[in-house]
N, C-alpha and C positions, 0 to 999 in steps of 0.2 A: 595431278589434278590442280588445277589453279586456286589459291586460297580465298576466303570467302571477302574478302576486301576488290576480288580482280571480275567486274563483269565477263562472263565466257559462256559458252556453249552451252556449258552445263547448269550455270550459275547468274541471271538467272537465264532455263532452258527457254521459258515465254516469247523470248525475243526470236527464237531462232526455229517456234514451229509451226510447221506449213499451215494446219488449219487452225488457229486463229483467225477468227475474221475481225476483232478489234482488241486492243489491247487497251484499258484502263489505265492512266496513269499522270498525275496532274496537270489535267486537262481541262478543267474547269476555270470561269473567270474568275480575276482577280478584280478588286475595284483598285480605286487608287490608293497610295499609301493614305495612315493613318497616322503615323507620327508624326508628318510635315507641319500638322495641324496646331501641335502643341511644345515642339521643341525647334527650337534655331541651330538650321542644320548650315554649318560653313566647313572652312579647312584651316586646320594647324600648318604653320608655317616652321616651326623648332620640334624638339624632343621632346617638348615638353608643353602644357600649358597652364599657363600661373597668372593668378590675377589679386591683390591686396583691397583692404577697403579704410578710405579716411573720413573723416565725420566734416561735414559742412559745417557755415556759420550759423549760428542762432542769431537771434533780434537783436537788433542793434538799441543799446540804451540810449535814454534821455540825456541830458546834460548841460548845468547850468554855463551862464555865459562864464568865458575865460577860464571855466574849466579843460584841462585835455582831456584830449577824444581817447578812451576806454584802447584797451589793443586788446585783439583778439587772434586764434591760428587754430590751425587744422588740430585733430588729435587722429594720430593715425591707430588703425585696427589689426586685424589678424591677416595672414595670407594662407593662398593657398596653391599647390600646386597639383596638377592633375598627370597623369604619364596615358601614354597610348597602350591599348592591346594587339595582338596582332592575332589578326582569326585566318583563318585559310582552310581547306580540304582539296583532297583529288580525288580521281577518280581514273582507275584505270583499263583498258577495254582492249581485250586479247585479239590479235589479229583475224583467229578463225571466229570470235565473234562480228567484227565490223564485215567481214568478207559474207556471213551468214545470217545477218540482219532480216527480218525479213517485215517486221513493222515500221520502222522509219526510228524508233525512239532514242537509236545512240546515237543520233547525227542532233537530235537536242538537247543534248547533253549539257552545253554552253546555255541554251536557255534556260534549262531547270534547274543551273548552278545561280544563275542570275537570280532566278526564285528564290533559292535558298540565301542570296546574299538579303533580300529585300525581308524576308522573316525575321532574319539576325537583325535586321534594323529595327524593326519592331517591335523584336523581344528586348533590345536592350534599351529601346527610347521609353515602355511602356515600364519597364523597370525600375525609369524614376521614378513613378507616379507609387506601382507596388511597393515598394520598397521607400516610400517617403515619410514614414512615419516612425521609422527607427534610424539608428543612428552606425548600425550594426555593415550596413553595405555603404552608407556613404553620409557626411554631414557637409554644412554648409560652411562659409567663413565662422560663422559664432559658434560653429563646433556642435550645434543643431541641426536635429531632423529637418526635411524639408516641409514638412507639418507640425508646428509645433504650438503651443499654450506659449512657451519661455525663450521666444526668441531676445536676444543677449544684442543689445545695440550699443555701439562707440564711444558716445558720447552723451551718454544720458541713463540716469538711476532708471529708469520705468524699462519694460519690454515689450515685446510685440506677439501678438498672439491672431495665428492663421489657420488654428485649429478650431474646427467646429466641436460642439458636445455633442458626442456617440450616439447615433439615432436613425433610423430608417430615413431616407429621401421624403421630404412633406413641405408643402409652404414655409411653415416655421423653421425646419434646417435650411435651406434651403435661404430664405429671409436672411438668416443666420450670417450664414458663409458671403452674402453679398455684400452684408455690411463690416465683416470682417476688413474684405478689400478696400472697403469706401474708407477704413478707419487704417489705414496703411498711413507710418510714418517714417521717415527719415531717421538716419542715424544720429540725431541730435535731437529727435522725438517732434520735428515736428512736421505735422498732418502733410501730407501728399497722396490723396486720397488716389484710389486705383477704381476702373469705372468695370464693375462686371463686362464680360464678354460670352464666355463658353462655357457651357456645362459639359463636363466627361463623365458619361456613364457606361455601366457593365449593357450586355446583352438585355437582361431581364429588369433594369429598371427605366428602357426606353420607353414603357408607353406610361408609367409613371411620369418618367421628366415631360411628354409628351403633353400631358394634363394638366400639368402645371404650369408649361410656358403657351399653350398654345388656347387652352379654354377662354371663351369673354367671361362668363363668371368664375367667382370664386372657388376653385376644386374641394368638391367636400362639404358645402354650405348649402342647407337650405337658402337661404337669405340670396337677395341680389345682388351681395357686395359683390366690385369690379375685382378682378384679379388683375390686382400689380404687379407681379410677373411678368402678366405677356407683352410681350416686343421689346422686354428687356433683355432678352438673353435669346442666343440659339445652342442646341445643342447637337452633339455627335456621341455615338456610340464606339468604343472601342472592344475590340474582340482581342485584345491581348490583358485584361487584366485580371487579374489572377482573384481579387475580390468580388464576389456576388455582391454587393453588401455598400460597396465604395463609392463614393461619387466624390468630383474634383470641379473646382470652377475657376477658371483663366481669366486675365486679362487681356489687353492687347498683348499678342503674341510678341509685338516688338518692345515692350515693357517687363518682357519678363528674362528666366534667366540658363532653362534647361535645355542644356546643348548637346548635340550630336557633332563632334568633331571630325573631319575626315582626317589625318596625317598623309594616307597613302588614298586614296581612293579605289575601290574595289577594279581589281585587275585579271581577267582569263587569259590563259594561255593551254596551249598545247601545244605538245610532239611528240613524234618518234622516239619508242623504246629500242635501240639497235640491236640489244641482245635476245630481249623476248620477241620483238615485234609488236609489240603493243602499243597503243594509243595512249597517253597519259595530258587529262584534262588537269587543269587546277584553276583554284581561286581563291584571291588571299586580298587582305586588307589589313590598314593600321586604324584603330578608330576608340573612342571614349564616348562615353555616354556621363553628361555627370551636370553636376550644377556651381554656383558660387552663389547666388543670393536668392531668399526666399521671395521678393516682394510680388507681387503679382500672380500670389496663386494662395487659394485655400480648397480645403480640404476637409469631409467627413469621414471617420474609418466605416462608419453606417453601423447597422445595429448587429 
């Protein structure tokens, strides 16, 4: 009997009996991805991908006449290097099952590996977001979370801080995290303010963010105060985050800094098993999900 890794007759039998009149199996639509939205997806061109950080100039002093002109120079920071992973699966399919098929489902085989390539992208792009508040799966150039109170800047005593204080989704967080970005500065501390853009939320606080950007008044008030909120921000739901509770707010996506790397780009093949006769599908990729710089993004861990 074929091992439970080998699609076949027996295993599973569904595919192969007469009265079935439909067989269920990931058939439903998908919408478009969801990561596009919030990480900058390109291709690695080496083994590797490394990037360092050096601190700009600061303000140029005053200076009396016939005095010399002050010198000033870079100070350089930390590096970092990043390595690829490599994901891949097969799938293999017994001769007397392709020849005894009788729903159509092992000739989509390729497409529902594609499915599963497009998941993996998901789960590991939405991974920055979960996973951005420790330090435990990955940190930044300053050796900091990707949410942090104590971000560690180049060339200046003060630090930066992209963490919101712990609190359910409401105006006031929310106000919070915007002015975070607006107060976004440079490696030498000074101001480079970042302009809100996207709100990321869970499943269940969509009709919350909903209220908040989209109401003319004030969410929550008696009173006629305008809500300054709305048409400042749009938002999207994400159904890969692992937090009820989380909300994240982006900037222009081309200001920020969490990438999805391709090395290899996801690749199908198949052929012929000459000794079993079997079919063997696969699908494999080289690829990283990861970051280097915080700026352009804050973040509640919610309450």
């Amino acid at each position: 009997m074929p091992g439970p890794g080998i699609l076949s007759t027996v295993n599973p039998n569904q595919l192969t009996i007469k009265d079935f009149d439909k067989i269920y199996y990931d058939s439903y639509l998908r919408t478009r991805p969801e990561y596009t939205s919030f990480v900058n997806v390109h291709n690695g061109n080496a083994n590797y991908y490394r990037a360092g950080q050096i601190g700009g100039f600061g303000s140029i002093p005053d200076m009396d006449e016939g005095d010399a002109i002050a010198a000033t120079s870079f100070k350089q920071g930390n590096e970092k290097t990043i390595k690829y992973t490599n994901i891949g699966v097969q799938v293999q399919v017994t001769e007397n099952a392709r020849e005894d098929d009788r729903s159509g489902q092992l000739a989509k085989i390729p497409e529902m590996l594609g499915k599963s390539m497009l998941y993996t992208c998901e789960l590991k792009s939405a991974d920055l977001l979960n996973s951005g508040f420790v330090t435990t799966t990955r940190a930044g150039l300053d050796s900091v979370a990707l949410f942090s109170s104590s971000h560690v800047l180049v060339d200046s005593a003060a630090g930066y801080d992209n963490l919101g204080t712990a609190g359910s989704l409401s105006e006031t967080t929310l106000l919070e995290l915007m002015d975070l970005l607006e107060n976004t500065v440079t490696e030498n501390g000074i101001p480079a303010p970042m302009v809100p853009e996207l709100l990321i939320v869970p499943v269940g606080l969509r009709w919350i963010a909903e209220r908040l950007l989209m109401s003319e008044l004030r969410p929550g008030s008696m009173d006629n105060d305008t809500n300054v909120i709305k048409g400042k921000l749009r938002f999207m739901v994400s159904h890969f985050l692992t937090s009820t509770t989380a909300y994240f707010l982006r900037a222009s996506l081309a200001d920020t800094d969490l990438q999805y790397v391709w090395r290899r780009k996801q690749k199908t093949q198949a052929q012929d098993d000459f000794n079993t006769g079997s079919w063997m599908y696969k699908i494999t990729a080289r690829v990283t999900a990861d970051f280097f710089d915080y700026r352009g993004w804050a973040a509640n861990a919610g309450a």
